[in-house]
mmCIF file of the N, C-alpha and C atoms, coordinates in Angstrom:
data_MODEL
# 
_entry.id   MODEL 
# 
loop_
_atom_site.group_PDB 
_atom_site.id 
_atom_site.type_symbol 
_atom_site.label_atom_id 
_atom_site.label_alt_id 
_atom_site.label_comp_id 
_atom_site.label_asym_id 
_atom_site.label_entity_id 
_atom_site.label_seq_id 
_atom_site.pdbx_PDB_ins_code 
_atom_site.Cartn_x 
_atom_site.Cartn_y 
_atom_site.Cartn_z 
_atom_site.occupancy 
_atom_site.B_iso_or_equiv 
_atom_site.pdbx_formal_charge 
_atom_site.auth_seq_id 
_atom_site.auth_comp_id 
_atom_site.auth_asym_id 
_atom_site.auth_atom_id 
_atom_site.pdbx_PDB_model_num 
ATOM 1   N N  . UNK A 1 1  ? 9.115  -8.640 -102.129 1.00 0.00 ? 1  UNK A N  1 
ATOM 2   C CA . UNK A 1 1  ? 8.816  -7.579 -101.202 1.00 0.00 ? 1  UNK A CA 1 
ATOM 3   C C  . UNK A 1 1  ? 8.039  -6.486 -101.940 1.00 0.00 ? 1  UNK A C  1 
ATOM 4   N N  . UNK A 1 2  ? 6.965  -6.194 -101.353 1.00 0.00 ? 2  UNK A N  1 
ATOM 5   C CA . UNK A 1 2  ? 6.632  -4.696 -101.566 1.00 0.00 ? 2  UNK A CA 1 
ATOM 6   C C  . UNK A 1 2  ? 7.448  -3.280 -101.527 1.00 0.00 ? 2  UNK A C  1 
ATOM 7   N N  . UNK A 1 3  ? 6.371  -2.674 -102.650 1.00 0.00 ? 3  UNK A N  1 
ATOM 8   C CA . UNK A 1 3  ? 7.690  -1.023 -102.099 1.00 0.00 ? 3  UNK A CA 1 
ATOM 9   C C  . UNK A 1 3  ? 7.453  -0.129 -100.839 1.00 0.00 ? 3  UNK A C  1 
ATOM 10  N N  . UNK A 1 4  ? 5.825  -0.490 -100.609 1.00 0.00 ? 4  UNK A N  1 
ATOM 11  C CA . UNK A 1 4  ? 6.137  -0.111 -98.938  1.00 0.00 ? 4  UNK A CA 1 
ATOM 12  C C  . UNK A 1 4  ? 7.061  -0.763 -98.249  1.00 0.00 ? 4  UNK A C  1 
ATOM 13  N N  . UNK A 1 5  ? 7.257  -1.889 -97.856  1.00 0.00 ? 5  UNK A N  1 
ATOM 14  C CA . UNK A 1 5  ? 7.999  -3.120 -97.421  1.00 0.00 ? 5  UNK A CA 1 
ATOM 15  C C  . UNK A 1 5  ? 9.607  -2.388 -97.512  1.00 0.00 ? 5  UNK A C  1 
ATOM 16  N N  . UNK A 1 6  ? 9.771  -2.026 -98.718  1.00 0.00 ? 6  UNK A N  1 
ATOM 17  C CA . UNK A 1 6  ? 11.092 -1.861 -99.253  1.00 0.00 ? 6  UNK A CA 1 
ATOM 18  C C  . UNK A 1 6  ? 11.819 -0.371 -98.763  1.00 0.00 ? 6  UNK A C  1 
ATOM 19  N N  . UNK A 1 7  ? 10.755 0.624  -98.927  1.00 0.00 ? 7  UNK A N  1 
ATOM 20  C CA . UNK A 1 7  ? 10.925 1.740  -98.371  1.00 0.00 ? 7  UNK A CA 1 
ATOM 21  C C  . UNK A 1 7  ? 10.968 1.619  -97.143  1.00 0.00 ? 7  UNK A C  1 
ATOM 22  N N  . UNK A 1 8  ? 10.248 1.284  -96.197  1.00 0.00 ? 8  UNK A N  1 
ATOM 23  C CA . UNK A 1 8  ? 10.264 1.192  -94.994  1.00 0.00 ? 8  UNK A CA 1 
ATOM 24  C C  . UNK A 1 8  ? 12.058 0.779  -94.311  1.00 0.00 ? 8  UNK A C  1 
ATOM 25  N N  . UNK A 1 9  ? 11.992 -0.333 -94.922  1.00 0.00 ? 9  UNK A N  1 
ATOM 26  C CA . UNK A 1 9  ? 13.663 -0.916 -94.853  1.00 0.00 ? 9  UNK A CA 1 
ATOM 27  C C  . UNK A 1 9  ? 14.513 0.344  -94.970  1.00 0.00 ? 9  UNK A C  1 
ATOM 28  N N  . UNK A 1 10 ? 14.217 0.805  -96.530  1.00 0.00 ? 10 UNK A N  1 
ATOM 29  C CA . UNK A 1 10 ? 15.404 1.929  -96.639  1.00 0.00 ? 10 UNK A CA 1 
ATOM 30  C C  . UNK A 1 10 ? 15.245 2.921  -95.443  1.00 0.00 ? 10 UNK A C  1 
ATOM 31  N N  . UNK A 1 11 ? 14.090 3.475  -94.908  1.00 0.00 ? 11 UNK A N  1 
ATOM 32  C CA . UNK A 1 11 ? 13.940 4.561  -93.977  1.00 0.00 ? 11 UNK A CA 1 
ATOM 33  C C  . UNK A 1 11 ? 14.500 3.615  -92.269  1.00 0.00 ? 11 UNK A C  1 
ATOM 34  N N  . UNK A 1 12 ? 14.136 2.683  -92.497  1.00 0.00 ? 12 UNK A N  1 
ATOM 35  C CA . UNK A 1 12 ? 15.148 2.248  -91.079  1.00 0.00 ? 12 UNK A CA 1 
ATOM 36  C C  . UNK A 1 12 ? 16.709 2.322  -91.367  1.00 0.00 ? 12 UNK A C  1 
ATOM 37  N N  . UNK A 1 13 ? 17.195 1.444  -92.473  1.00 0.00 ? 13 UNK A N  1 
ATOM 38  C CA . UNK A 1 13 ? 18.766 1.500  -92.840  1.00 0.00 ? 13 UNK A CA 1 
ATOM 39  C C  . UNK A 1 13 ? 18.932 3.205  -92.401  1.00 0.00 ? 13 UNK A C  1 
ATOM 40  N N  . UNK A 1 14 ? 18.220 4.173  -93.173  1.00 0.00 ? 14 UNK A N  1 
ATOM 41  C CA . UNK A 1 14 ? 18.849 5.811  -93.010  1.00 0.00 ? 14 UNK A CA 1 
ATOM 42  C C  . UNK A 1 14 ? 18.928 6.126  -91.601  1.00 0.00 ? 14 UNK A C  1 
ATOM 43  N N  . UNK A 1 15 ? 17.426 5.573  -90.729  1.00 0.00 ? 15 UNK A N  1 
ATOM 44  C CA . UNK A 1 15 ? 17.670 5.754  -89.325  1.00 0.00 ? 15 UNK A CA 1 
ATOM 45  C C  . UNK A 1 15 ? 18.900 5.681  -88.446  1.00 0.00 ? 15 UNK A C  1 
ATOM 46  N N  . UNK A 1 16 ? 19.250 4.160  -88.824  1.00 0.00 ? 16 UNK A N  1 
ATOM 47  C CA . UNK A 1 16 ? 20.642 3.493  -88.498  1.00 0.00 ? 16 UNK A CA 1 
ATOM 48  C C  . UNK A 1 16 ? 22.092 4.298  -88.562  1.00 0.00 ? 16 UNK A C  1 
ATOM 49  N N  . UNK A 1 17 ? 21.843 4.197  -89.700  1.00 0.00 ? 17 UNK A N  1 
ATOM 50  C CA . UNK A 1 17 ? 22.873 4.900  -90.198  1.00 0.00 ? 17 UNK A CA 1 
ATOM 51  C C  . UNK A 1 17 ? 23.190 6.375  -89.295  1.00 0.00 ? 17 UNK A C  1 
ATOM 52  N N  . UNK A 1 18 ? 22.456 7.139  -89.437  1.00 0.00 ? 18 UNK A N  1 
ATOM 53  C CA . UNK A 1 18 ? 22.440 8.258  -89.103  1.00 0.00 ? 18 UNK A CA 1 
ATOM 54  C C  . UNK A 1 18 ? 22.846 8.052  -87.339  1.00 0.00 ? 18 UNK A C  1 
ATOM 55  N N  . UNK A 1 19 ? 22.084 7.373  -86.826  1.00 0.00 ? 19 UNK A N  1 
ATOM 56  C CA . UNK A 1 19 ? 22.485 6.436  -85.377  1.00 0.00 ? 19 UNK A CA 1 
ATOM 57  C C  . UNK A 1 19 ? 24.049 6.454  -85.348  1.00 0.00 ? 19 UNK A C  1 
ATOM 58  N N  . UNK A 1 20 ? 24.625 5.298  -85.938  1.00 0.00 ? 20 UNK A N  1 
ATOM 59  C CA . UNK A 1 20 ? 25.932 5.581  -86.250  1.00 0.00 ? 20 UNK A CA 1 
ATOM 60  C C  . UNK A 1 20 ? 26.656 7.026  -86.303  1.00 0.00 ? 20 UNK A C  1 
ATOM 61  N N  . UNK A 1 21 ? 26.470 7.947  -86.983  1.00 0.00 ? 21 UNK A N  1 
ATOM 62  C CA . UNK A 1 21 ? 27.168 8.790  -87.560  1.00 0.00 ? 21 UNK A CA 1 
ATOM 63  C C  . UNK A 1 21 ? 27.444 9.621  -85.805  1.00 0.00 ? 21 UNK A C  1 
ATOM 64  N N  . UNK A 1 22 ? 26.136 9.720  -85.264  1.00 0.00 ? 22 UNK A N  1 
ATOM 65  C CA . UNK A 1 22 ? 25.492 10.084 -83.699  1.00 0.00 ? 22 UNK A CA 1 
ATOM 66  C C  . UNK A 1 22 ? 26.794 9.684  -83.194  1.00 0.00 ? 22 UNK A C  1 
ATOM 67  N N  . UNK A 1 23 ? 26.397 8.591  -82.963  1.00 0.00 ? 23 UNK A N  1 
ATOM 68  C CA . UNK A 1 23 ? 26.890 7.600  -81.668  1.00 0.00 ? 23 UNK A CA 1 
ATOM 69  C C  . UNK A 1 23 ? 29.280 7.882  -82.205  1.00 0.00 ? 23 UNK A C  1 
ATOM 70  N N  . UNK A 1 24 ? 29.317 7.951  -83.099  1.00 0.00 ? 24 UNK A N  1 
ATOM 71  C CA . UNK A 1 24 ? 30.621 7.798  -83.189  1.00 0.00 ? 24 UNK A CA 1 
ATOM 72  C C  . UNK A 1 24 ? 31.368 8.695  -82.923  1.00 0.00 ? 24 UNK A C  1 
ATOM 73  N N  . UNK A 1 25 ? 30.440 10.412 -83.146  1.00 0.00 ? 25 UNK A N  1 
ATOM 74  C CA . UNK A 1 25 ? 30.537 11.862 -83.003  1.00 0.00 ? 25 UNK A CA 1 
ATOM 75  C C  . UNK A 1 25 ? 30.595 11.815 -81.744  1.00 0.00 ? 25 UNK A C  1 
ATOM 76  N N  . UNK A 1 26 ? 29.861 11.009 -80.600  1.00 0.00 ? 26 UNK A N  1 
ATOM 77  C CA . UNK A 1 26 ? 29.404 11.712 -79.419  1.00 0.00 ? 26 UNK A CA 1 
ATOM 78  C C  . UNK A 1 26 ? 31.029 10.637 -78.826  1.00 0.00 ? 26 UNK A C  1 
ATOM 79  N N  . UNK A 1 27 ? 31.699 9.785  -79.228  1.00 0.00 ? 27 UNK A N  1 
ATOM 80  C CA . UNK A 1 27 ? 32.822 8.676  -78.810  1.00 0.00 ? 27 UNK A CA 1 
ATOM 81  C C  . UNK A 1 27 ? 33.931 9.567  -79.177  1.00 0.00 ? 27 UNK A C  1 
ATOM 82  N N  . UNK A 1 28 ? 34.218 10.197 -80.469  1.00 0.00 ? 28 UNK A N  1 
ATOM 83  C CA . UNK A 1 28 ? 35.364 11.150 -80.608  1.00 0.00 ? 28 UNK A CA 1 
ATOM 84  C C  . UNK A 1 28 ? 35.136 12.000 -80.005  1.00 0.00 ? 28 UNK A C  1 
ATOM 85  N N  . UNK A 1 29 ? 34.178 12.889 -79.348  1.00 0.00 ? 29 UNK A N  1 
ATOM 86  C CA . UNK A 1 29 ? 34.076 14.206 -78.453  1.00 0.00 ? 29 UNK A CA 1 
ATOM 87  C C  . UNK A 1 29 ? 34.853 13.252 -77.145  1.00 0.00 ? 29 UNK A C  1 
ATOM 88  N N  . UNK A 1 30 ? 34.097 12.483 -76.713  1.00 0.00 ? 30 UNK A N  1 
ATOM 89  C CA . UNK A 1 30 ? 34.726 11.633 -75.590  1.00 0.00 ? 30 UNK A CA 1 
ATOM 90  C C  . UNK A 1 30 ? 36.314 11.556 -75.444  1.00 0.00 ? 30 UNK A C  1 
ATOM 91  N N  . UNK A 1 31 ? 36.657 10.922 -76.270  1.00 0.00 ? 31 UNK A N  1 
ATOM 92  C CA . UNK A 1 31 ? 37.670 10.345 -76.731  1.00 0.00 ? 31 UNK A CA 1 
ATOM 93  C C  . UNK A 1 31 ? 39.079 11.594 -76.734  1.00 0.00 ? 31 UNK A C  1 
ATOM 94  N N  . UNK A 1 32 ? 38.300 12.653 -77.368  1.00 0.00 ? 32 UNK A N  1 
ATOM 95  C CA . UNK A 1 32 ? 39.684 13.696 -77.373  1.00 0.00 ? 32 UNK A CA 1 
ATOM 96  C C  . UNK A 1 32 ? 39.557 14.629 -76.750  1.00 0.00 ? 32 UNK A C  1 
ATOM 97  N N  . UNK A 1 33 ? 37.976 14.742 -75.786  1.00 0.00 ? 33 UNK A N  1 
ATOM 98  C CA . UNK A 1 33 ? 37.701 16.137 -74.929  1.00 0.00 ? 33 UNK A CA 1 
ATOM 99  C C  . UNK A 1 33 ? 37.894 15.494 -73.461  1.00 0.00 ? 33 UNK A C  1 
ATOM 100 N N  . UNK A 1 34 ? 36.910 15.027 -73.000  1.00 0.00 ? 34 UNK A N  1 
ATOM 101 C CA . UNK A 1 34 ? 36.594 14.431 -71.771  1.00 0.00 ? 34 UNK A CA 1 
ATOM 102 C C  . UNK A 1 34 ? 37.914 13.313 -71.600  1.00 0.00 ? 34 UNK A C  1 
ATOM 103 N N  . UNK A 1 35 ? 38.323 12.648 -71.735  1.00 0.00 ? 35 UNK A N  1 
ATOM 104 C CA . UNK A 1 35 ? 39.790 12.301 -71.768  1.00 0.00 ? 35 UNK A CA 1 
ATOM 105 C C  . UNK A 1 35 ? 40.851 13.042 -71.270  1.00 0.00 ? 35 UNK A C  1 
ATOM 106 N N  . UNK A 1 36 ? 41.047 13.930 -71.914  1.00 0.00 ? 36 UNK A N  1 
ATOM 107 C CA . UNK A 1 36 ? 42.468 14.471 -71.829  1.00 0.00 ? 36 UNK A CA 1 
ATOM 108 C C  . UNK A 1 36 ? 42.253 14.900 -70.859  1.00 0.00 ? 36 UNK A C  1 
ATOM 109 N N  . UNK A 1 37 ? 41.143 15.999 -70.731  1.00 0.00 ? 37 UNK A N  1 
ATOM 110 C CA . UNK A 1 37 ? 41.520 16.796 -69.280  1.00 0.00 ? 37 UNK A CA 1 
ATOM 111 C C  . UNK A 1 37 ? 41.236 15.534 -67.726  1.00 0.00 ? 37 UNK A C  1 
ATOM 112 N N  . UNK A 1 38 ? 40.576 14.663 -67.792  1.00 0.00 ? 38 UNK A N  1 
ATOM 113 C CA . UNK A 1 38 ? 40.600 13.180 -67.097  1.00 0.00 ? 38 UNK A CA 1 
ATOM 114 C C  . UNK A 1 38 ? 42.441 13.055 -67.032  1.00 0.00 ? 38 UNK A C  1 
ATOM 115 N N  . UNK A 1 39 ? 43.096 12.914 -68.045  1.00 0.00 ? 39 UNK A N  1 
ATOM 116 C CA . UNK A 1 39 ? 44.397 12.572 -68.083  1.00 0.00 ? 39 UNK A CA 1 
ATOM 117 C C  . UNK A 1 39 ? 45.592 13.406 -67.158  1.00 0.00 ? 39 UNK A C  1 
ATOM 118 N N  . UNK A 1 40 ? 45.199 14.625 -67.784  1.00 0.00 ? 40 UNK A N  1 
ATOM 119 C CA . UNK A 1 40 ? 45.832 16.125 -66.731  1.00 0.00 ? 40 UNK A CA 1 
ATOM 120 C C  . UNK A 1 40 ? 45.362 16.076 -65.056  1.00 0.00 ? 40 UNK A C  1 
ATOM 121 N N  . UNK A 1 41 ? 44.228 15.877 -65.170  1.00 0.00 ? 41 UNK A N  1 
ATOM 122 C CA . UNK A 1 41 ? 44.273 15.735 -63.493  1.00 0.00 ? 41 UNK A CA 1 
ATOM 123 C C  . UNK A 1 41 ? 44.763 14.783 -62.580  1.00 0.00 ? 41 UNK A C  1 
ATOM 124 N N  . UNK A 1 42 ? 44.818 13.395 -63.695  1.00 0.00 ? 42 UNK A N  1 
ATOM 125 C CA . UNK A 1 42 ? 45.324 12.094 -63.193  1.00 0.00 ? 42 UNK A CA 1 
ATOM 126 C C  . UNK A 1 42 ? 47.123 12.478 -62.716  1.00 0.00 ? 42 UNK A C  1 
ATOM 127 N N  . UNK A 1 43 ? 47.279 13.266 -63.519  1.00 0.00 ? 43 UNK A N  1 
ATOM 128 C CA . UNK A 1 43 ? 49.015 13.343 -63.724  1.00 0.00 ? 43 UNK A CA 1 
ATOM 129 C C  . UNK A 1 43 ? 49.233 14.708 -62.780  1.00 0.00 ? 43 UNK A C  1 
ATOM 130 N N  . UNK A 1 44 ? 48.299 15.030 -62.439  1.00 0.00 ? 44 UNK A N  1 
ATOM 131 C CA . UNK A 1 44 ? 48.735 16.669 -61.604  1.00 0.00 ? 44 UNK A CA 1 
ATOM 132 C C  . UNK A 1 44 ? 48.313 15.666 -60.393  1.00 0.00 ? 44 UNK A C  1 
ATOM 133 N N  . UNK A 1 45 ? 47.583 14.602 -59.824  1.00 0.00 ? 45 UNK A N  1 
ATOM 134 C CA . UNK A 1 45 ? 47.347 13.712 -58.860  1.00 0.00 ? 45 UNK A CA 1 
ATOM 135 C C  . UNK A 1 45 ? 48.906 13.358 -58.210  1.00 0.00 ? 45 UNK A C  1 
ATOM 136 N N  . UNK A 1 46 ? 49.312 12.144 -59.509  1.00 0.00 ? 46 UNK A N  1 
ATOM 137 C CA . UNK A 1 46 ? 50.876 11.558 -59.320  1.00 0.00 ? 46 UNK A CA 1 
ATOM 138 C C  . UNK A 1 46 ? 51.724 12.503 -59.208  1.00 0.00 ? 46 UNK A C  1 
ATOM 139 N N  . UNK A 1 47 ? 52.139 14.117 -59.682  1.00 0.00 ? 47 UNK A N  1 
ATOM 140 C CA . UNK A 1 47 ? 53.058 14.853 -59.568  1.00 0.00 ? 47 UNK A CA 1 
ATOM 141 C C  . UNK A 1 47 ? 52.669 15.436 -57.865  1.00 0.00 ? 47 UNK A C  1 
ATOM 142 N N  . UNK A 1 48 ? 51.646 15.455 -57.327  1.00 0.00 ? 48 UNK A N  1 
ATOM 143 C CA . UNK A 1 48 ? 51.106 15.712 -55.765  1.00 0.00 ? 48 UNK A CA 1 
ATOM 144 C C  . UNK A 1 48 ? 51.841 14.681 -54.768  1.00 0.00 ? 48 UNK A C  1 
ATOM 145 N N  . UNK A 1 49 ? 51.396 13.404 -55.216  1.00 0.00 ? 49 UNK A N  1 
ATOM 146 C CA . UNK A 1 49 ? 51.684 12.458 -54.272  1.00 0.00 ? 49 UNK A CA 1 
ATOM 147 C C  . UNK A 1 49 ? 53.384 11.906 -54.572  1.00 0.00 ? 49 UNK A C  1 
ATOM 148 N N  . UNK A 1 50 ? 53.677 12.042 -55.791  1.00 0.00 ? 50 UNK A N  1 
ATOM 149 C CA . UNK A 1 50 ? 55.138 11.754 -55.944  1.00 0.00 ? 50 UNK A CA 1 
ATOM 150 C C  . UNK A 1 50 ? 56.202 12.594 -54.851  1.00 0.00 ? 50 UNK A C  1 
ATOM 151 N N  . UNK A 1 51 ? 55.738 14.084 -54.817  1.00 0.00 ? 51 UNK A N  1 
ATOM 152 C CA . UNK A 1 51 ? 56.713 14.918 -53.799  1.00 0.00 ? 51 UNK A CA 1 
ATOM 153 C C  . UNK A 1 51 ? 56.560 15.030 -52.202  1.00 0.00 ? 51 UNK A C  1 
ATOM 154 N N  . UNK A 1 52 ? 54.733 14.555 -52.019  1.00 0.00 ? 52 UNK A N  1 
ATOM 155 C CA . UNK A 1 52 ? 54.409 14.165 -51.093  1.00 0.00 ? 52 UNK A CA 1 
ATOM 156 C C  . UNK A 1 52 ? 55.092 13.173 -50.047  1.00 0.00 ? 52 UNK A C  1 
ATOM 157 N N  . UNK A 1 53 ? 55.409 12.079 -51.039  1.00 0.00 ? 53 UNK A N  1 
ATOM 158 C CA . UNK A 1 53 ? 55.939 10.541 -50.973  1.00 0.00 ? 53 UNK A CA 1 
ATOM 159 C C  . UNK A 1 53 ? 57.581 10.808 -50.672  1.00 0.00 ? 53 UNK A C  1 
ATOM 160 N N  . UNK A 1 54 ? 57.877 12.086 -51.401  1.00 0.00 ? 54 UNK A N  1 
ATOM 161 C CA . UNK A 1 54 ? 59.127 12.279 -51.548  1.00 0.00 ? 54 UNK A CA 1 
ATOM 162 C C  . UNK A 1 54 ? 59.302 13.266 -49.999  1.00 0.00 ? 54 UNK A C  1 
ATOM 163 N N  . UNK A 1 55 ? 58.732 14.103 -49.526  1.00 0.00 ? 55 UNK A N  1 
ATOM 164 C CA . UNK A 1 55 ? 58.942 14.719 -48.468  1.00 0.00 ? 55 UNK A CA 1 
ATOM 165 C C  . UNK A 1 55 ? 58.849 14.081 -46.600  1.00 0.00 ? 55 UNK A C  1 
ATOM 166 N N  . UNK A 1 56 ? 57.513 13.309 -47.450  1.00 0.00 ? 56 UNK A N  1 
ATOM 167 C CA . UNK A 1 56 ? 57.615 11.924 -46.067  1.00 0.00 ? 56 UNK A CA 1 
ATOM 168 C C  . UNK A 1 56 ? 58.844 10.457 -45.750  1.00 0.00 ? 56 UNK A C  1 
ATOM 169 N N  . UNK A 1 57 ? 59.411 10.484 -47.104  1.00 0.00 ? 57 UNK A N  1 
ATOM 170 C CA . UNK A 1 57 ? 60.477 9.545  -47.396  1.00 0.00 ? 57 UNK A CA 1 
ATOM 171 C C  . UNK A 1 57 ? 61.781 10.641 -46.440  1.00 0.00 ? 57 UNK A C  1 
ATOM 172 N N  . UNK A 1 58 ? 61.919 11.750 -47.091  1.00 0.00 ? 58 UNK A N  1 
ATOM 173 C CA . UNK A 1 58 ? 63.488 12.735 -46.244  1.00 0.00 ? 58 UNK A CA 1 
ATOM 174 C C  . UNK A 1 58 ? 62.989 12.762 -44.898  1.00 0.00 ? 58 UNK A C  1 
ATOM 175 N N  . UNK A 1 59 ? 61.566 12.952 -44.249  1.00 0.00 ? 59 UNK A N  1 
ATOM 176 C CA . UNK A 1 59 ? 61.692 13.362 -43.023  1.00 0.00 ? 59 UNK A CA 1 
ATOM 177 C C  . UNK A 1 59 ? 62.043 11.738 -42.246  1.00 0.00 ? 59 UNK A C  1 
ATOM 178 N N  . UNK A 1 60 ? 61.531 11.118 -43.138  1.00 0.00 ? 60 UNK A N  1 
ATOM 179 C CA . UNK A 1 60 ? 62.152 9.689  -42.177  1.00 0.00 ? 60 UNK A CA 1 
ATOM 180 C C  . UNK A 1 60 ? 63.496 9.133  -42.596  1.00 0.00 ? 60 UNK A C  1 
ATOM 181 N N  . UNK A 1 61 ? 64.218 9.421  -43.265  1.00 0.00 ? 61 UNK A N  1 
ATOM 182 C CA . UNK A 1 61 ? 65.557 9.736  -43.253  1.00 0.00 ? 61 UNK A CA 1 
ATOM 183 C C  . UNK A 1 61 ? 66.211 10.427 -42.206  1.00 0.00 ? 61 UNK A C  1 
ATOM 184 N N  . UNK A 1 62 ? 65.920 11.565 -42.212  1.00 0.00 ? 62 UNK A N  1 
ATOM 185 C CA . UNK A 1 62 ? 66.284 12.805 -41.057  1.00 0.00 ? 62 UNK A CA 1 
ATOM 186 C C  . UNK A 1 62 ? 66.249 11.843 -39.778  1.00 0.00 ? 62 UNK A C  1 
ATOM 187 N N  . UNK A 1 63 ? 64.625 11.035 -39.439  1.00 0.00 ? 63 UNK A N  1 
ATOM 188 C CA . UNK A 1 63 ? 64.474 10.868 -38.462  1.00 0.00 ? 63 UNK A CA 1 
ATOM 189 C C  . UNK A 1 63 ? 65.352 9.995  -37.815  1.00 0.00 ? 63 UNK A C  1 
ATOM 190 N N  . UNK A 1 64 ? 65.705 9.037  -38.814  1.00 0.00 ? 64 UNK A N  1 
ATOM 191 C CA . UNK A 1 64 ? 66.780 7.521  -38.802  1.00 0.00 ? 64 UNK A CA 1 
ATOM 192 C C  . UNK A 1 64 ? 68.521 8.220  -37.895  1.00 0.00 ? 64 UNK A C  1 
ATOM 193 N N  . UNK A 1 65 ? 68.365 9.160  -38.970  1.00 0.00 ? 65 UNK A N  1 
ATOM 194 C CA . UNK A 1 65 ? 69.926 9.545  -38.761  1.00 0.00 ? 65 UNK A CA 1 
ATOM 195 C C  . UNK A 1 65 ? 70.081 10.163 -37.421  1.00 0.00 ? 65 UNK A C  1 
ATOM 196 N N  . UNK A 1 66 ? 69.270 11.234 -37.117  1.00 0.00 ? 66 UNK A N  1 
ATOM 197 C CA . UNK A 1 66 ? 69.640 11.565 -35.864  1.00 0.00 ? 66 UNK A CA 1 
ATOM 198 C C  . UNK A 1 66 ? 68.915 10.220 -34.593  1.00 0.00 ? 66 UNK A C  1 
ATOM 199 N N  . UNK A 1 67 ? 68.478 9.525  -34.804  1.00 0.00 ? 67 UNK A N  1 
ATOM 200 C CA . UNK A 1 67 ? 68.343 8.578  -33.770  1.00 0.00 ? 67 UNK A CA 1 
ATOM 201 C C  . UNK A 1 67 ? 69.051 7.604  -33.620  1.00 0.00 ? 67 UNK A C  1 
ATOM 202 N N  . UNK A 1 68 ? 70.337 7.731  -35.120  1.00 0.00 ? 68 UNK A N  1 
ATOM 203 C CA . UNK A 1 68 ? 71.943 6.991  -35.070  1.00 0.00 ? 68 UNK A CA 1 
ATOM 204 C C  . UNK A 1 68 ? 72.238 7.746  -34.751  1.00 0.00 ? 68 UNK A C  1 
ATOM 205 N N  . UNK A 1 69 ? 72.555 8.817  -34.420  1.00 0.00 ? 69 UNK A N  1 
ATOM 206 C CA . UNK A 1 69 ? 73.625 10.041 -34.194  1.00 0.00 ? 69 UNK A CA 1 
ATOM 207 C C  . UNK A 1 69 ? 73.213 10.046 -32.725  1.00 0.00 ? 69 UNK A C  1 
ATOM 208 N N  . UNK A 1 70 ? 71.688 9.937  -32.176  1.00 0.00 ? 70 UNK A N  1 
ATOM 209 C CA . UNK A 1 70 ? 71.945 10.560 -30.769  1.00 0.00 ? 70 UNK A CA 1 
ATOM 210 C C  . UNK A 1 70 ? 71.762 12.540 -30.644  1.00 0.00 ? 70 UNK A C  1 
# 
């Protein structure tokens, strides 16, 4: 190989590389920013529909009993 040839290589490998360093930075921002608060809303979702679920469950209770009761 030539040392143009050779340099060239090395200046792509640094490209790469540096690509990498990019791409892994922009996956941990992901990973521990955009995530979590994704996670908090998911769980403030289920704590909505859990009492939701839970208030439509007693009124049809209620409803059962007094239509045994009369």
């Amino acid at each position: 190989m030539t040392k143009k040839s050779l340099r060239d290589a090395d200046i792509k490998i640094a490209e790469l590389a540096q690509s990498l360093k990019l791409l892994n930075y922009k996956i941990q921002v992901i990973k521990n920013n955009d995530l979590k608060h994704l996670e908090q809303k998911v769980d403030l979702i289920y704590k909505v529909l859990f009492f939701l679920g839970a208030g439509i469950f007693t009124q049809l209770l209620i409803a059962i009993r007094t239509a045994m009761t009369g």
